[in-house]
N, C-alpha and C positions, 0 to 999 in steps of 0.2 A: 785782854785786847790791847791794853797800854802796851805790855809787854812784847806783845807780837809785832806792834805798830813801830816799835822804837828797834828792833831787830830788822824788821822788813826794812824800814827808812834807809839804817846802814849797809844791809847787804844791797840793797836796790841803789844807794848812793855809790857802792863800788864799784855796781855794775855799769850806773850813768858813766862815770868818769873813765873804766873798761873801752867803753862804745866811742866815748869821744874821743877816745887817745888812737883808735880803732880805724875809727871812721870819718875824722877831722869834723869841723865846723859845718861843713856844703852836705858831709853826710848824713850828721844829726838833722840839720834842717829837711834835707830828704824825708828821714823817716820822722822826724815831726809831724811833716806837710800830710803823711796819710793817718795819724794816729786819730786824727779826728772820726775817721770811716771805723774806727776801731769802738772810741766814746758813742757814736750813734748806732753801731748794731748796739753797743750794751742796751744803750737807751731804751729801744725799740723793743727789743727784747726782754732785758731785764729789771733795768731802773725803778719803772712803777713797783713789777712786782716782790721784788725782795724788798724792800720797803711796806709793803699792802702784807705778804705773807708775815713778817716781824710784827706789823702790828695789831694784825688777824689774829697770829697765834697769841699774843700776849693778853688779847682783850677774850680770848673766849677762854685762855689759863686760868684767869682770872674768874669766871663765870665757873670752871670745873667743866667744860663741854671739851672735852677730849677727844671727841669722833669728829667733832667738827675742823678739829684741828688737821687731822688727816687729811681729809676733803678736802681742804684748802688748798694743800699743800702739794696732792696729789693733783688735783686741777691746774693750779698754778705750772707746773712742771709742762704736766701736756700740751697747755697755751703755750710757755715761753719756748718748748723744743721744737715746736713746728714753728712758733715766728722763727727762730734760727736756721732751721733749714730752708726756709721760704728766703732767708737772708742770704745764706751761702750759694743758692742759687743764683741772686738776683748778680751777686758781687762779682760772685766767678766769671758768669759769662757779659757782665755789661763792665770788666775791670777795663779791656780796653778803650773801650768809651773814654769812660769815664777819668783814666790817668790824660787822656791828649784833651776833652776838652772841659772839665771839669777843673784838673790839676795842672792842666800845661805843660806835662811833666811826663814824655811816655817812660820814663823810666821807674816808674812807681806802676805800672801794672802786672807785672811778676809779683812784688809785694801783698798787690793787694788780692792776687787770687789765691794768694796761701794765705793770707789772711781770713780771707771767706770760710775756709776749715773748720774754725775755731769757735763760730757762730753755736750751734747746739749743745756744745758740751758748756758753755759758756754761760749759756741759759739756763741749761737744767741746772748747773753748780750752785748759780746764783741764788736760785727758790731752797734750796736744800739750808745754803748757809744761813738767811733771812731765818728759814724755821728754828733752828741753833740759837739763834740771837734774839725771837721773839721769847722763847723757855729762858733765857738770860744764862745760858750754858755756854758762854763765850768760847771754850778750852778749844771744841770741836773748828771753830771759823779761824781762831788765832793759830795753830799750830797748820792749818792747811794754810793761812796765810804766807807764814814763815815756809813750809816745803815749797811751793810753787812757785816764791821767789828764788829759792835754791834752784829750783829744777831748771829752771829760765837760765840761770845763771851759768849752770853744768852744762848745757844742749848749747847754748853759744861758746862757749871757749869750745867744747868739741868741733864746731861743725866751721870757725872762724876761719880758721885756718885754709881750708879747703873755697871756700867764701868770697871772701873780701878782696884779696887777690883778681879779682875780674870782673872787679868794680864797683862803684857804688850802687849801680843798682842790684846787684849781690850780696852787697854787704848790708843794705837794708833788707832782703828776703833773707838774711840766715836772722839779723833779730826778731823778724816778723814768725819764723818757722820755730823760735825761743816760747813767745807769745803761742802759739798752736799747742806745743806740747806741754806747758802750763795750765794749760785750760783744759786740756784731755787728764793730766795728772790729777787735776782740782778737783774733776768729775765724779773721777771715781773712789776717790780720799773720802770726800763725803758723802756718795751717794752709802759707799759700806759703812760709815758712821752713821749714816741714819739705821742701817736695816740692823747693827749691832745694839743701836738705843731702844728702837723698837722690841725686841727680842728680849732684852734688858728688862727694862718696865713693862711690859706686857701690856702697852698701850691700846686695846681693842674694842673702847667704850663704844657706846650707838651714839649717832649722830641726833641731834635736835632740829635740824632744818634737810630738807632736799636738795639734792644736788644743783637742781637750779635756781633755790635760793643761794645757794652758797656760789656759784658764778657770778650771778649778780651783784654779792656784796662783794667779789673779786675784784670784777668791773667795775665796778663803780668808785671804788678807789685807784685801781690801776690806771685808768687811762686818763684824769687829770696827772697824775704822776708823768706817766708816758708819755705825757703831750708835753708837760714841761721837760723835760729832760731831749723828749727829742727835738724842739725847736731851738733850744737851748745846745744842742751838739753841731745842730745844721748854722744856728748862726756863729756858732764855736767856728765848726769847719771855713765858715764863708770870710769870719776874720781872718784865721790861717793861711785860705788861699787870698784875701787883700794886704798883708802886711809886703808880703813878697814884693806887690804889684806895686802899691805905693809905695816902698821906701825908692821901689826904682822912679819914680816921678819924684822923691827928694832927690834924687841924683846918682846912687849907688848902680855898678854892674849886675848884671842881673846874678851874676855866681857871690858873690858881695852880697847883696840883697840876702841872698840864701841861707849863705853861713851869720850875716846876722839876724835873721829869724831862729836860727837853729841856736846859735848862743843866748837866745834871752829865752824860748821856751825848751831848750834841749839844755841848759844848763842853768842859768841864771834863775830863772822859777821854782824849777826843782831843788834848787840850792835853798828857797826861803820857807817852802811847803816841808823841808826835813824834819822840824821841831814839833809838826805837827801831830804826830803821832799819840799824844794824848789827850788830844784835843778831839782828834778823829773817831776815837774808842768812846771819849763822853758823846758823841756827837750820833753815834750808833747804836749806843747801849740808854742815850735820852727817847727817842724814838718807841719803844715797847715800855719801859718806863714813864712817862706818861701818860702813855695809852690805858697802860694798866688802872693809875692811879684816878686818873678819870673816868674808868670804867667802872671802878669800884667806889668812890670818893665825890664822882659828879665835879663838874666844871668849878662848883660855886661854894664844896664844902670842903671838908678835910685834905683830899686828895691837891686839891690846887695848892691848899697852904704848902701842903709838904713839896710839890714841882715846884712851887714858887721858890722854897725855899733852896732846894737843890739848882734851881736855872740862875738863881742869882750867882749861888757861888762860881757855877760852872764858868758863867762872863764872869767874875773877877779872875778866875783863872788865866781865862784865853784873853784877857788884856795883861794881866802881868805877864803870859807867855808873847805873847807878841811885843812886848815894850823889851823885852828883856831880847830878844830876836831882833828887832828894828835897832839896836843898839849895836849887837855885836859885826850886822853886816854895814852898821854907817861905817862905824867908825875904823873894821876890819875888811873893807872889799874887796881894795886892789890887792892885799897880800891873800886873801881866799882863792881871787880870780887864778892865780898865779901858781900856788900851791894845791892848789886840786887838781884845774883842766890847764894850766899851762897857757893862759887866753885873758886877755885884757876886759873883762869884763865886771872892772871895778863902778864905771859909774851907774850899770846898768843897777846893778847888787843895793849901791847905795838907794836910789830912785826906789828900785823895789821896797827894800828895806822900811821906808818909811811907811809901806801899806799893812806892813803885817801885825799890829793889832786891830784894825780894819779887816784884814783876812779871816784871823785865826776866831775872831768875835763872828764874824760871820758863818765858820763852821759851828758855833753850839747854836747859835739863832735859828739855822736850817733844821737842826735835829730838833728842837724846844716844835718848833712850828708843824715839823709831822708828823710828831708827837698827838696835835692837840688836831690834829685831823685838815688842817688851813694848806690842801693842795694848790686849790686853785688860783689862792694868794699865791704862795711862792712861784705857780708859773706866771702871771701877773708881774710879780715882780722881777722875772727871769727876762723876760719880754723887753720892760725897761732897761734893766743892763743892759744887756746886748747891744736896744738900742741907743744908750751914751757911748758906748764903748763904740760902735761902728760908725756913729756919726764922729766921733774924733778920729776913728780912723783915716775915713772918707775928705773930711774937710785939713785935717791939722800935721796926720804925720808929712804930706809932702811936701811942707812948711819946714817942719821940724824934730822929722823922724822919729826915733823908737820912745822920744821923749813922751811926744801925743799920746801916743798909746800907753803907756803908763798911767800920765796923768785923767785920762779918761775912764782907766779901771778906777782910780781909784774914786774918782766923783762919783761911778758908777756905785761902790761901795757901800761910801758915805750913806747917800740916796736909801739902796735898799736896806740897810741896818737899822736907819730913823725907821722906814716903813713897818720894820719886824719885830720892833721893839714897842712901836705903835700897838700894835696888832696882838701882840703876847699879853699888852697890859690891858686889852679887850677881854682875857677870858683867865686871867689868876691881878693881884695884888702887887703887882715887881716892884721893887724899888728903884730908882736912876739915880746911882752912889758916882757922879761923876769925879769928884774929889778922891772917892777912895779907886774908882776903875781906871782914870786916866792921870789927874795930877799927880800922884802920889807916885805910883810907878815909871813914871814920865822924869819923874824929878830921879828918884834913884837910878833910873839907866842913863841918863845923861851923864851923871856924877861918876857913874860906875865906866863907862864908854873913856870917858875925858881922863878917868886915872889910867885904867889900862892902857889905853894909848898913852900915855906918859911915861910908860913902863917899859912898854914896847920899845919905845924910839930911843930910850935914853940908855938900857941896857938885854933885853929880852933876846932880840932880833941880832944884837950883836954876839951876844954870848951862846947862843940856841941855834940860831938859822933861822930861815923862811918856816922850814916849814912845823918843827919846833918850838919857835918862840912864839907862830901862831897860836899853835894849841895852849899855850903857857900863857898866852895873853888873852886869849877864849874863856880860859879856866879863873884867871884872876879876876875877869869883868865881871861874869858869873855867880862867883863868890863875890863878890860888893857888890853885885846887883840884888842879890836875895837874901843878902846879909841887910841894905838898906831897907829894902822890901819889908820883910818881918822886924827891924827897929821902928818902921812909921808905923806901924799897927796898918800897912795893908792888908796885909792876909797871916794870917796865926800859922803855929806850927798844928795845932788841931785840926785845923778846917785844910790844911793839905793829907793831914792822915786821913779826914772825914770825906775826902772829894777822890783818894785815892783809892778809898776801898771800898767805893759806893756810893748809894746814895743817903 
């Protein structure tokens, strides 16, 4: 999963930077403005349940109930294809509604009805992958991972050409028609990986409960899931469609407004979410992994010590990976903004920058939590977010634009990270290693940022180039940042080989 996570990141990081040199800044922010309609069919559709089906299957593996496993999986599929098609219908013929008075924007309703396609294939993918990664068979979700970002990638350089040329509303339905045939790809990658696994193990044991007990225990996991995911996309969507609005009440043109929306989420975000790619895989593979452990081990005995002990490591990880990431986009933004998309988007990078051990901590915290079955919390706490983040939107960007918004994710963060670390020490042992999770690493990427950049300026940049001496100055922070790293005794060379190949 690491691996597919850290391949997809680059190939999908070529493809960002492809689109933006493609489609300029006004375009990105275009097809920004409807990806949100993208996140709430998954929502709706699949969110809860590949979540519910991983940890379904993981908790009855564990049991040896194999037929049940089927049922699950088989159900789940039938639910999430008809939500899809129930989807694609609602989208396709209510797109133009919805692009004039929803978006503002008729030129996002072509987008959004090839969008609508995408919906069934999308959903059945997603229950199939989930079962993959409840067995902890990762190989099957990582290599479909890795094709369907290629596929994406092949279907737009084909069809760009023909495209974008007549305009931007074109140029976002040939990315959106990218997105379609990815998801039809995905479908059938692993629907034939299931029926080859099947076939394989001769998986055909008898079930221990009835089919409508086993909807029930579907449900009843899925739709707290579902509900947090989808309020959570719809108030996704609603900040999307407000940033636009307020930054023009800070004073920007509305095509201004646009294209900076489009560079802080069509570039700028995406630019700090890259590293995240193994963080992502602990964060998916924590999920059935403590389901398991407490299925087997109970909240209170064995099972907990070992999560426990695996959830710690996990957050010292994703703080040393984010300290070590908040570091190289402070103190490197303006030459990234410049060297990748060609676009002034240094101090956005920096701002960002300082949230991503904040971020990346909050990815194993969500997994550790669905793990341990705390749906309702996490929509609870989804709730909150949103709403700090929209009440800074509302009161503060048109004060002082895309700053607000920043700063309001990140108090938003802070907030929910106390909460879920609250909450985790409710039902295992955790430690709170502040010293070793933030000082420590804190002190080495400072140290490490301040040389490199001294390196940079004084001969890097001159002897290299832009975009050259970047990489060469990326590479040397890097190395004194985890060279400092393992001299404090943050984190051993052990406990990354231990955290690298499991639990």
């Amino acid at each position: 999963m690491t691996a597919a996570g850290v391949i997809t990141r680059i190939l999908g990081f070529v493809y960002r930077v492809y689109m933006s040199n493609l489609m300029g800044a006004e375009g990105m922010g275009l097809y920004q403005l409807i990806m949100p309609v993208y996140t709430l069919a998954w929502s709706i559709a699949c969110a809860g349940f590949n979540t519910t089906v991983s940890k379904l299957t993981a908790q009855e593996r564990a049991k040896g109930e194999y037929g049940n496993m089927a049922l699950m999986l088989k159900q789940s599929v039938l639910i999430t294809s008809a939500l899809g098609v129930v989807l694609t219908f609602v989208l396709y013929f209510g797109a133009g509604l919805m692009s004039v008075y929803f978006f503002g924007d008729a030129r996002t309703m072509l987008p959004l009805k090839i969008l609508s396609l995408a919906f069934p294939f999308m959903a059945a993918g997603t229950c199939i992958r989930g079962y993959f990664i409840g067995l902890q068979e990762t190989k099957i979700p990582a290599v479909n991972q890795v094709l369907e970002q290629i596929v994406r990638m092949v279907v737009i350089y084909l069809i760009a050409a023909a495209f974008v040329p007549r305009g931007l509303e074109y140029a976002a339905a040939a990315a959106v028609i990218a997105i379609v045939a990815e998801e039809v790809f995905s479908f059938f990658f692993v629907f034939g990986a299931y029926k080859l696994h099947r076939k394989k193990r001769r998986v055909f044991a008898k079930r221990s409960f009835s089919a409508t007990q086993s909807f029930a225990l579907i449900m009843a996991m899925a739709l707290p899931l579902t509900g947090n995911r989808v309020v959570g996309s719809l108030l996704t969507a609603w900040e999307n469609v407000l940033i636009p609005r307020r930054l023009q009440m800070y004073g920007l043109p509305a095509a201004e407004a646009i294209s900076e929306f489009g560079r802080i989420q069509g570039m700028a975000i995406p630019l700090i979410f890259f590293p995240t790619a193994v963080l992502t895989a602990l964060s998916v593979t924590l999920v059935p992994a403590v389901s398991e452990a407490t299925a087997v081990g109970g909240k209170n005995g064995r099972g907990a010590s070992d999560v426990s002990s695996f959830a710690s490591k996990a957050l010292l990880f994703a703080s040393v990976t984010g300290m070590g990431a908040a570091s190289m986009f402070f103190f490197f933004s303006h030459e990234m903004g410049l060297a990748i998309y060609n676009q002034q988007i240094g101090f956005m990078l920096q701002l960002l920058g300082v949230m991503c051990p904040f971020i990346y901590m909050q990815i194993i915290i969500s997994g550790v939590l669905n793990g341990l079955g705390c749906q309702m919390f996490i929509f609870r706490n989804s709730l909150i977010s949103s709403g700090i983040c929209i009440a800074f939107i509302f009161i503060l960007v048109p004060k002082f634009g895309l700053s607000a918004y920043i700063l309001g994710w990140l108090v938003s963060l802070i907030v929910i990270i106390a909460l879920g670390l609250r909450r985790i020490r409710d039902f295992m042992p955790l430690e709170m290693q502040f010293t070793r999770w933030f000082l420590r690493p804190f002190i080495a990427a400072a140290a490490a940022g301040l040389a490199a950049r001294f390196a940079a300026e004084r001969f890097l940049f001159e002897l290299a180039g832009l975009k050259m001496g970047l990489v060469c100055s990326i590479v040397l922070l890097m190395t004194l940042f985890f060279s400092g790293v393992l001299a404090s005794g943050c984190i051993s060379r052990a406990e990354v080989r231990r955290l690298l190949g499991g639990r």
